[in-house]
ROFI-333731 format. One record per residue (C-alpha): residue number from 1; residue in one letter; x, y, z. Coordinates in nm, 3 decimals. Each point is the difference from the previous one (the first is absolute). Layout:
ROFI-333731
(NUM; "A"; (X; Y; Z))
...
END
This chain:
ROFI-333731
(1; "X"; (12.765; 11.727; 9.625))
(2; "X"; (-0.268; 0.221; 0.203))
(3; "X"; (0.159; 0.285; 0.246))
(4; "X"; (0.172; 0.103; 0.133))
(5; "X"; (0.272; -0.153; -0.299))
(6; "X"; (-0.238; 0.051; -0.295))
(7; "X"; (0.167; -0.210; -0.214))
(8; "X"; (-0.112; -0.125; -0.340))
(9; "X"; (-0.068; -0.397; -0.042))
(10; "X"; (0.298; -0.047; -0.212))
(11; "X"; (0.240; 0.157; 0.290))
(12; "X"; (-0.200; -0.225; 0.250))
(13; "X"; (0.064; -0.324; -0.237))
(14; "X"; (0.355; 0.059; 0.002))
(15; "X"; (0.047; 0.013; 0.408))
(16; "X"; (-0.212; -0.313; -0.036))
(17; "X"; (0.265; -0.174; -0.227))
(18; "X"; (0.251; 0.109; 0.244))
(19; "X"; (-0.137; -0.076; 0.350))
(20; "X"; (-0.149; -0.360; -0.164))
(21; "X"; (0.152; -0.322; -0.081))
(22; "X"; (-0.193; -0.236; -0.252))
(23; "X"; (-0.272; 0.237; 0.112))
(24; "X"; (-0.001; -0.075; 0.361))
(25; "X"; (0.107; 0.263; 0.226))
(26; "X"; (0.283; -0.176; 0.223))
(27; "X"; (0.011; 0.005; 0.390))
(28; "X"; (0.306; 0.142; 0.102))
(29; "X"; (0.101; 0.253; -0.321))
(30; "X"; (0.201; 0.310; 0.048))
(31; "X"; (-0.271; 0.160; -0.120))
(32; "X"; (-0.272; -0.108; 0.239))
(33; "X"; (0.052; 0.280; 0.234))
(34; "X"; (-0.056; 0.243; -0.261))
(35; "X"; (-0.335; -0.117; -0.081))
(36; "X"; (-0.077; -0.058; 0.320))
(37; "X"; (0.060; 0.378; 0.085))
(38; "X"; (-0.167; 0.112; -0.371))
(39; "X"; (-0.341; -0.208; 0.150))
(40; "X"; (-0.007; 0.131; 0.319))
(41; "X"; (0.112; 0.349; -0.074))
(42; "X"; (-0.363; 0.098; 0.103))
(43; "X"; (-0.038; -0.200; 0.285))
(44; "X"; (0.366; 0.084; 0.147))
(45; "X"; (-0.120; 0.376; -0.004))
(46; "X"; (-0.330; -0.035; 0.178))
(47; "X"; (0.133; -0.237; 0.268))
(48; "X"; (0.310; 0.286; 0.062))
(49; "X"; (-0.284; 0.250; 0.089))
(50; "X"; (-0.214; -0.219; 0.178))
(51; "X"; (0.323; -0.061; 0.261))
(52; "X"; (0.061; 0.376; 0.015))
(53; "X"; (-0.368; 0.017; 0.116))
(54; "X"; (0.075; -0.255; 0.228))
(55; "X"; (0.379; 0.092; 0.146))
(56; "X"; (0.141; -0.305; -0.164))
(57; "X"; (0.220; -0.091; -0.266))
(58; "X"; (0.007; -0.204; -0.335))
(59; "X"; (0.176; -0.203; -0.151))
(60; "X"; (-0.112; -0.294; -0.247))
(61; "X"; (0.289; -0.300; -0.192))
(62; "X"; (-0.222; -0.162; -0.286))
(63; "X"; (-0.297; -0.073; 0.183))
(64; "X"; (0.124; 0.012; 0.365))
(65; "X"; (-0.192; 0.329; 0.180))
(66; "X"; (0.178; 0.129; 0.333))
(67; "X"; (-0.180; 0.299; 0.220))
(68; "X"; (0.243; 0.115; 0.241))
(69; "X"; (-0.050; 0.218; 0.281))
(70; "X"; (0.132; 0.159; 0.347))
(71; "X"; (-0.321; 0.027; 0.146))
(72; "X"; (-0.089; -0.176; 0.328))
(73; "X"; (-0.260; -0.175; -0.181))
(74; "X"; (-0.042; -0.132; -0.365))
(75; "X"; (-0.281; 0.226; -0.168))
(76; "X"; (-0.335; -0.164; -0.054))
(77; "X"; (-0.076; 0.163; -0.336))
(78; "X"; (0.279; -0.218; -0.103))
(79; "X"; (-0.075; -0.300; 0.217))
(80; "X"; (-0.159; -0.128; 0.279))
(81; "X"; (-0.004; -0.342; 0.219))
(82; "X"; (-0.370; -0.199; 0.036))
(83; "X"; (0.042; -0.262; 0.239))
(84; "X"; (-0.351; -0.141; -0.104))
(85; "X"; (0.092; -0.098; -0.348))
(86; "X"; (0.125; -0.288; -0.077))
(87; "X"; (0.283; -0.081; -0.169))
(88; "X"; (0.324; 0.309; -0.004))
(89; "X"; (-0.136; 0.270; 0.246))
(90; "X"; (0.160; 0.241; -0.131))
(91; "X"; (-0.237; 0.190; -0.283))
(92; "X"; (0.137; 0.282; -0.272))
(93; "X"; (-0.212; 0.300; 0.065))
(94; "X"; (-0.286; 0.137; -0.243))
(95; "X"; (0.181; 0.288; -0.159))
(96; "X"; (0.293; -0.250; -0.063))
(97; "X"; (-0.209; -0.254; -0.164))
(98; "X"; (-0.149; 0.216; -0.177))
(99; "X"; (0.292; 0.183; -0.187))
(100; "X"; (0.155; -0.353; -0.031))
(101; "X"; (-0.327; -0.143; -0.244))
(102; "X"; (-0.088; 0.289; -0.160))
(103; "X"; (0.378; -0.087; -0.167))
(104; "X"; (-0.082; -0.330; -0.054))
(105; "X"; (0.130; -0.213; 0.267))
(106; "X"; (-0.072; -0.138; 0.333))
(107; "X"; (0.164; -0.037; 0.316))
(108; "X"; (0.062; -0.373; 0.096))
(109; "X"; (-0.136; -0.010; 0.359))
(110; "X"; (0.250; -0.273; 0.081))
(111; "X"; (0.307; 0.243; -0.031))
(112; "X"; (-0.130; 0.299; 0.198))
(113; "X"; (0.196; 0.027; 0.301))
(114; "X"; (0.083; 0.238; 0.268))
(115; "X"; (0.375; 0.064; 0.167))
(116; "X"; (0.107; 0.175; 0.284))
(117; "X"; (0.380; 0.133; 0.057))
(118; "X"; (0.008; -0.278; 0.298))
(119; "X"; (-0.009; -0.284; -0.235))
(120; "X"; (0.157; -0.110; -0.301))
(121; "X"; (-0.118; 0.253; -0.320))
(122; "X"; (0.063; -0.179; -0.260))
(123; "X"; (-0.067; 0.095; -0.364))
(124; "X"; (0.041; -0.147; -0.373))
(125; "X"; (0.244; -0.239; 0.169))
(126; "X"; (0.186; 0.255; 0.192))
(127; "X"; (0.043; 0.114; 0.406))
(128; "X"; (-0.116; 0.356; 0.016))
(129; "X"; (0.012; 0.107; 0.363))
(130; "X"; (0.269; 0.232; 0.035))
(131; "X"; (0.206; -0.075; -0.330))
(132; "X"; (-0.051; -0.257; -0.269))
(133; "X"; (0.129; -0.317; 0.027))
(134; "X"; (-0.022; -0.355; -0.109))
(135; "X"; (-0.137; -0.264; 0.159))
(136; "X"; (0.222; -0.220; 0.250))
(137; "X"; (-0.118; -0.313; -0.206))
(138; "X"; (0.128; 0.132; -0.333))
(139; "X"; (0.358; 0.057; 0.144))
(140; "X"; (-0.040; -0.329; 0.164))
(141; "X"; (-0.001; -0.153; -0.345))
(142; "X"; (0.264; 0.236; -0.151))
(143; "X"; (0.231; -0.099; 0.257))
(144; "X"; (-0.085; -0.402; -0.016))
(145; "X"; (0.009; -0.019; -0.389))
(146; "X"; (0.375; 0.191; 0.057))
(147; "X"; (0.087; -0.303; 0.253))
(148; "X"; (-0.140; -0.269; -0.232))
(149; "X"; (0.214; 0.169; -0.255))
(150; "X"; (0.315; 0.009; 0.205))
(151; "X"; (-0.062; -0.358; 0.173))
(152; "X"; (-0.141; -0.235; -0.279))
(153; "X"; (0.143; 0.169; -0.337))
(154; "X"; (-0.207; 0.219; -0.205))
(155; "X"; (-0.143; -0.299; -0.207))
(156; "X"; (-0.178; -0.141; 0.283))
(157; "X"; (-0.104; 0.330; 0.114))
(158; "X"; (-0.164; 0.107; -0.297))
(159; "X"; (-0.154; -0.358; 0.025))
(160; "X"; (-0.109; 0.026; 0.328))
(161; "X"; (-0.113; 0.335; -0.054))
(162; "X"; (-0.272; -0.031; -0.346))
(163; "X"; (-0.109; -0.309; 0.210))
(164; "X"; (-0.104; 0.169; 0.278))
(165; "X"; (-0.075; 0.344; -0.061))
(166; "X"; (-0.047; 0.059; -0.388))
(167; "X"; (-0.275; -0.281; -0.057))
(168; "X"; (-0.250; 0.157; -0.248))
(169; "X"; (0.214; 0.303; -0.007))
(170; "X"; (0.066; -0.012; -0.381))
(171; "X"; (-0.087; 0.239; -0.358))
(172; "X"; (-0.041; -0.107; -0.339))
(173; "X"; (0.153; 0.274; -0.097))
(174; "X"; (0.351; -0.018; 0.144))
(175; "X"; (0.246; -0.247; 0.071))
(176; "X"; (0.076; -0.128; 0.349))
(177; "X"; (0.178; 0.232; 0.212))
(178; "X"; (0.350; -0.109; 0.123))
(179; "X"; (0.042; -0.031; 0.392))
(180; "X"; (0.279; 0.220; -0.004))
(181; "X"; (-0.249; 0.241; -0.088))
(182; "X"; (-0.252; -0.077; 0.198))
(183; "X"; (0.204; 0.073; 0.297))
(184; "X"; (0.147; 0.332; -0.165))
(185; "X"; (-0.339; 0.145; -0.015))
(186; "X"; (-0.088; -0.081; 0.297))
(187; "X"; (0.279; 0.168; 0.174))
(188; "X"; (-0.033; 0.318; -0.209))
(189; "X"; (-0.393; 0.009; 0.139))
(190; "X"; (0.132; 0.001; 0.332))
(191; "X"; (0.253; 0.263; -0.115))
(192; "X"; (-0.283; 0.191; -0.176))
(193; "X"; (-0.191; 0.023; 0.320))
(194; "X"; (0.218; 0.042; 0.292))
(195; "X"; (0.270; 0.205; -0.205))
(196; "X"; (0.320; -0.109; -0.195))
(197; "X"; (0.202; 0.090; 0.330))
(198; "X"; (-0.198; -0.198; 0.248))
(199; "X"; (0.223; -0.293; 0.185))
(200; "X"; (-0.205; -0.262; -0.127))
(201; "X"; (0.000; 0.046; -0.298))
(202; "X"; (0.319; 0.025; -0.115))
(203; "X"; (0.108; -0.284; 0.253))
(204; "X"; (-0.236; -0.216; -0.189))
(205; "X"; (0.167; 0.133; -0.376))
(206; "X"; (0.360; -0.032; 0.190))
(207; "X"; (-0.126; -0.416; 0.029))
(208; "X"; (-0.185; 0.035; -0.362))
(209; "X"; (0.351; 0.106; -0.132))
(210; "X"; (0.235; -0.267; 0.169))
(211; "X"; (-0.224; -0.294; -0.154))
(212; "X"; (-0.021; 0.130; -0.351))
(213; "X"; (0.350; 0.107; -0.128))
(214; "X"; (-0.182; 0.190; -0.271))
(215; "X"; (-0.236; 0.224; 0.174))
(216; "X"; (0.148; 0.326; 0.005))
(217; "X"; (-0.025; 0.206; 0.349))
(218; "X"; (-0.157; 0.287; -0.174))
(219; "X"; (-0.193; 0.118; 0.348))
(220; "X"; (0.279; -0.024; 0.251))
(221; "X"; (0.157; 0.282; -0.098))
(222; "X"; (0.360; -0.094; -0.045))
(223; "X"; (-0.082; -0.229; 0.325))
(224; "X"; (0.103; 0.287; 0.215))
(225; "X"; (-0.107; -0.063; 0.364))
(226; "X"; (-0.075; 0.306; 0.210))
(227; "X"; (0.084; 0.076; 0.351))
(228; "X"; (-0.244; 0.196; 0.192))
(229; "X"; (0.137; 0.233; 0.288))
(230; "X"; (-0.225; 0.068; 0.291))
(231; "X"; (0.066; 0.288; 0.242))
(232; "X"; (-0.110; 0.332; 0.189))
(233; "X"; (0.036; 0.281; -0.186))
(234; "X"; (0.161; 0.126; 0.320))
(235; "X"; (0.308; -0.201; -0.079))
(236; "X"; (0.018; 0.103; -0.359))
(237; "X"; (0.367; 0.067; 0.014))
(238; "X"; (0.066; -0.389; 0.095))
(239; "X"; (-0.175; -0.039; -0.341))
(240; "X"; (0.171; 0.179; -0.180))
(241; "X"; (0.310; -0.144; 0.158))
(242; "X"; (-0.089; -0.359; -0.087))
(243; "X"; (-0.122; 0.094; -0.379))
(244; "X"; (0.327; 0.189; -0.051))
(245; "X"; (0.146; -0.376; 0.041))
(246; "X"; (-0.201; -0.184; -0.153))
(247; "X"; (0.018; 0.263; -0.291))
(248; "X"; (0.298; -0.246; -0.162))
(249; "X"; (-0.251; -0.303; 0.035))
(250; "X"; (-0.269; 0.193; -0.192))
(251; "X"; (0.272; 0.031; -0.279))
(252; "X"; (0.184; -0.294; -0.022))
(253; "X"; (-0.261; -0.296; 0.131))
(254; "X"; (-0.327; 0.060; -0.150))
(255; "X"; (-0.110; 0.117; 0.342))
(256; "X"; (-0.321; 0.232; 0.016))
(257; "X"; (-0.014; 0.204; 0.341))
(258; "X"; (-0.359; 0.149; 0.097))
(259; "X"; (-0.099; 0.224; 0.240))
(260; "X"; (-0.267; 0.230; 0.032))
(261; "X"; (0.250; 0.331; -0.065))
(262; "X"; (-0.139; -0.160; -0.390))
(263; "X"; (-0.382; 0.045; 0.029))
(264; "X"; (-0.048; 0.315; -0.239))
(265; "X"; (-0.165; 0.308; 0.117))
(266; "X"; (-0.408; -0.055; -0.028))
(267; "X"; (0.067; -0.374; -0.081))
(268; "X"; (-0.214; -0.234; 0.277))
(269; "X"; (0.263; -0.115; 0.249))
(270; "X"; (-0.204; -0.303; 0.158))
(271; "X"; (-0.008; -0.165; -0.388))
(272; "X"; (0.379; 0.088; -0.068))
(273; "X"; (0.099; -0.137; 0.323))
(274; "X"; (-0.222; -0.302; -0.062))
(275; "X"; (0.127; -0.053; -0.349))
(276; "X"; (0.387; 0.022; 0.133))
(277; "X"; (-0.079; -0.252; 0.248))
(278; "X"; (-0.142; -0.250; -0.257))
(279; "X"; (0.304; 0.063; -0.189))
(280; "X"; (0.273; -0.025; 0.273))
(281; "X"; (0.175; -0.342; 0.078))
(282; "X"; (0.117; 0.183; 0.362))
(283; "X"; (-0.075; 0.239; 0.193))
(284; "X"; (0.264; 0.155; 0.224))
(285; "X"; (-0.148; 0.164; 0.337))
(286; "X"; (0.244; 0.351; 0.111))
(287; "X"; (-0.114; -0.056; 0.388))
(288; "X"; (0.006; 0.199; 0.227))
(289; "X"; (-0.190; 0.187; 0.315))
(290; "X"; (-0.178; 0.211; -0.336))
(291; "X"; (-0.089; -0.279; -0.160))
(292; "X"; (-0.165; -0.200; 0.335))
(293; "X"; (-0.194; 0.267; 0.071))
(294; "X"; (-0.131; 0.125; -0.345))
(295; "X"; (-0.352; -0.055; -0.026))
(296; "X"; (-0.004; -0.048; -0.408))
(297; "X"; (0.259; -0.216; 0.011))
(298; "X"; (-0.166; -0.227; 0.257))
(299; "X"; (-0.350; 0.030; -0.172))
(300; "X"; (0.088; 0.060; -0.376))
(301; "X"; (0.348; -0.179; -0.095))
(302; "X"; (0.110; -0.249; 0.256))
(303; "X"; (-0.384; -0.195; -0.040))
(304; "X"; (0.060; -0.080; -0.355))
(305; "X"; (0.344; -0.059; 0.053))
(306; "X"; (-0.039; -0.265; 0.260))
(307; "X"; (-0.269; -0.206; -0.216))
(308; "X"; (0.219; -0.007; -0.310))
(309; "X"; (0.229; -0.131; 0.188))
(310; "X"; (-0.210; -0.229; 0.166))
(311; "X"; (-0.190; -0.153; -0.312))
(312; "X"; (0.227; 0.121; -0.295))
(313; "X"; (0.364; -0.053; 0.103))
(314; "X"; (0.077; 0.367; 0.019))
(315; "X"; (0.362; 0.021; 0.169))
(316; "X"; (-0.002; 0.259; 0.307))
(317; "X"; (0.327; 0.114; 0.095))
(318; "X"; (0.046; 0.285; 0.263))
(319; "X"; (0.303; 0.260; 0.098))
(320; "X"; (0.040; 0.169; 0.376))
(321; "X"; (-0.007; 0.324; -0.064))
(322; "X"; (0.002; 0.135; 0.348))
(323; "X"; (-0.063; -0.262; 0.315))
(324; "X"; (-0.377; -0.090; 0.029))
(325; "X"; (-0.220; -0.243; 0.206))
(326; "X"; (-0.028; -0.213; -0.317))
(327; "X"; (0.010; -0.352; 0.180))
(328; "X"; (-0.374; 0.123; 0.111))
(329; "X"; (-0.126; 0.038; -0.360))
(330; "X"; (-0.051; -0.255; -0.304))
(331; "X"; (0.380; 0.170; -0.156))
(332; "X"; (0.140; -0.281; 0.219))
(333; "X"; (-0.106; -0.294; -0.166))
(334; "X"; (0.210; 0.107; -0.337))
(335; "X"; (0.380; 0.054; -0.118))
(336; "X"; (0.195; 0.309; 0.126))
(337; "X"; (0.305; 0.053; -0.177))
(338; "X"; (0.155; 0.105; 0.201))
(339; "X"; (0.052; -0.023; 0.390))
(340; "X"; (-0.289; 0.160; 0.186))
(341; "X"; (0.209; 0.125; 0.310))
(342; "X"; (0.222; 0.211; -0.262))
(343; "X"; (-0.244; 0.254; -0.128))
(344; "X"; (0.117; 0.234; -0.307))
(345; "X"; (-0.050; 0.325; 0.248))
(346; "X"; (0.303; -0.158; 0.206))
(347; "X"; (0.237; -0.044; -0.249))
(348; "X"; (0.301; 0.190; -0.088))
(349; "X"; (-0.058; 0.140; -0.381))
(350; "X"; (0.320; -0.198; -0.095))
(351; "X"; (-0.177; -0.297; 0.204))
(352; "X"; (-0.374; 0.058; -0.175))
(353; "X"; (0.163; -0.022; -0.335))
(354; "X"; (0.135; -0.295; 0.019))
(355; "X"; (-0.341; -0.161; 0.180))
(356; "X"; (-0.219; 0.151; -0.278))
(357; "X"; (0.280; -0.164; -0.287))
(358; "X"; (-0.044; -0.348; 0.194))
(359; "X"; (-0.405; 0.037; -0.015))
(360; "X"; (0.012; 0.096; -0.392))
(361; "X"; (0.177; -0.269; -0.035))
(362; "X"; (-0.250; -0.217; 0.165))
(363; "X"; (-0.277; 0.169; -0.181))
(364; "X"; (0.193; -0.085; -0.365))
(365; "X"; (0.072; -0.377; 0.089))
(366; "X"; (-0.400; -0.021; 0.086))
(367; "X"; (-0.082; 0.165; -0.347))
(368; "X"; (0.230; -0.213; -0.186))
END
């Protein structure tokens, strides 16, 4: 083996043996990325300084290459768009090309293209533009082989499933894989991209585990739902009045409680509050004139709340805190549980007591 491993030939003969089979080297092996990366050790380190020249970032999976960048504009010593040529406009610039043969490949023209943040950026398979995420289509197809599943009996499913999505799809190496697990891995993709908490994905594991009795729900995380509590920090002592109830849920229902009293000290609040959300099954609102008129909660946490609710089923429930001019904002299309004209600022302590027990109570029959 030549440098930088410097190897001997007996060494090299016996990662051979490994990474080979009837001495072919398989597509697919756990240990293709590893020679990938030993291969283009070289290359990977010239193409990282050659973006630091340039403002722009690298990254490379087997042999997809992605330049990133800020920049206004896309930097010509990496590419650059000829409208006279025929064919993909879009050409890989000198000092790229070169660096890229002088390893020993080439650069497909075909597959050279150029994405802005105002349309889809989409790489190896996966939606880049502010997070990754998986394609629409491939949750499309999670969702319908679940339904064909749950509708036609997992024998036809599996049928209907290697008939129209597996053809050619098959290793003479392994055995056919079961459609039970099929499905599995699919989920845990989604779960390995968008995070084992996000809403989706464990509402599509929840499904996975109700049609096979002998999955076990390993990522649900004793199937605890959370409930996420929105308010101004100017009413803080209304949320610590609620959570003091709901304190004997927490203990005796499998009921998580989340607000944003949890986010650790130098941990990134908009990702923890994000990651509660995907995690909650409700969301209870404290409302009041502080919370109308709160700027972050208007911009940051209502936004995300509304469109869960909208596309994902997220339940929004909401409590008067002090009397507001609610009917004029979205908070009146959803459940308040309790009557709007009897805010928890008018109410006798003896009186607020009792109207808090009645809402917890609410809160643990829509957890149950």
């Amino acid at each position: 083996m030549a440098r930088p491993y410097n190897r001997s030939e007996k060494v090299a003969t016996v990662l051979a043996q490994i990474c080979c089979v009837d001495n072919q080297l398989p597509q697919g092996s756990p240990t293709s990325p590893i020679i990938a990366n030993m291969i283009c050790a070289k290359l990977d380190s010239q193409l990282q300084r050659l973006a630091k020249e340039h403002r722009c970032f690298y990254t490379r999976y087997a042999d997809d290459i992605t330049f990133s960048t800020s920049l206004s504009s896309f930097p010509r010593a990496l590419a650059k768009v000829e409208h006279n040529t025929s064919g993909n406009p879009l050409i890989p610039g000198s000092k790229l090309n070169e660096i890229v043969e002088k390893n020993g490949f080439t650069i497909n023209p075909d597959k050279v293209r150029l994405q802005s943040s105002d349309r889809r950026q989409e790489i190896t398979g996966l939606t880049v533009n502010k997070l990754p995420n998986v394609p629409r289509k491939f949750l499309n197809q999670v969702r319908a082989m679940l339904h064909d599943w749950e509708k036609n009996g997992y024998g036809r499913a599996q049928e209907n499933h290697f008939q129209n999505w597996r053809k050619g799809y098959s290793s003479p190496y392994s055995s056919p894989t079961s459609f039970a697990a099929i499905v599995r891995g699919k989920i845990e993709y989604i779960g390995m991209i968008r995070g084992t908490q996000n809403r989706t994905y464990r509402k599509l594991l929840k499904k996975l585990s109700e049609l096979d009795p002998t999955f076990k729900k390993s990522g649900l995380v004793d199937m605890r739902e959370q409930i996420f509590i929105s308010y101004s920090h100017k009413d803080k002592k209304w949320l610590e009045e609620l959570k003091r109830h709901l304190t004997v849920l927490e203990h005796n229902h499998k009921l998580v409680v989340w607000d944003d009293t949890k986010i650790e000290a130098g941990s990134k609040w908009r990702q923890e509050i994000e990651k509660a959300l995907n995690s909650a099954k409700a969301a209870i609102l404290l409302v009041s004139d502080n919370f109308l008129v709160s700027d972050f909660i208007r911009e940051h946490e209502l936004p995300p709340l509304l469109q869960a609710a909208e596309k994902e089923g997220l339940k929004i429930l909401w409590i008067p805190v002090t009397s507001t001019m609610y009917e004029y904002t979205e908070i009146v299309e959803y459940q308040c549980l309790t009557e709007p004209s009897r805010p928890l600022n008018s109410l006798k302590k003896s009186e607020r007591n009792r109207e808090l027990v009645e809402i917890c109570r609410k809160i643990a029959e829509l957890a149950s």
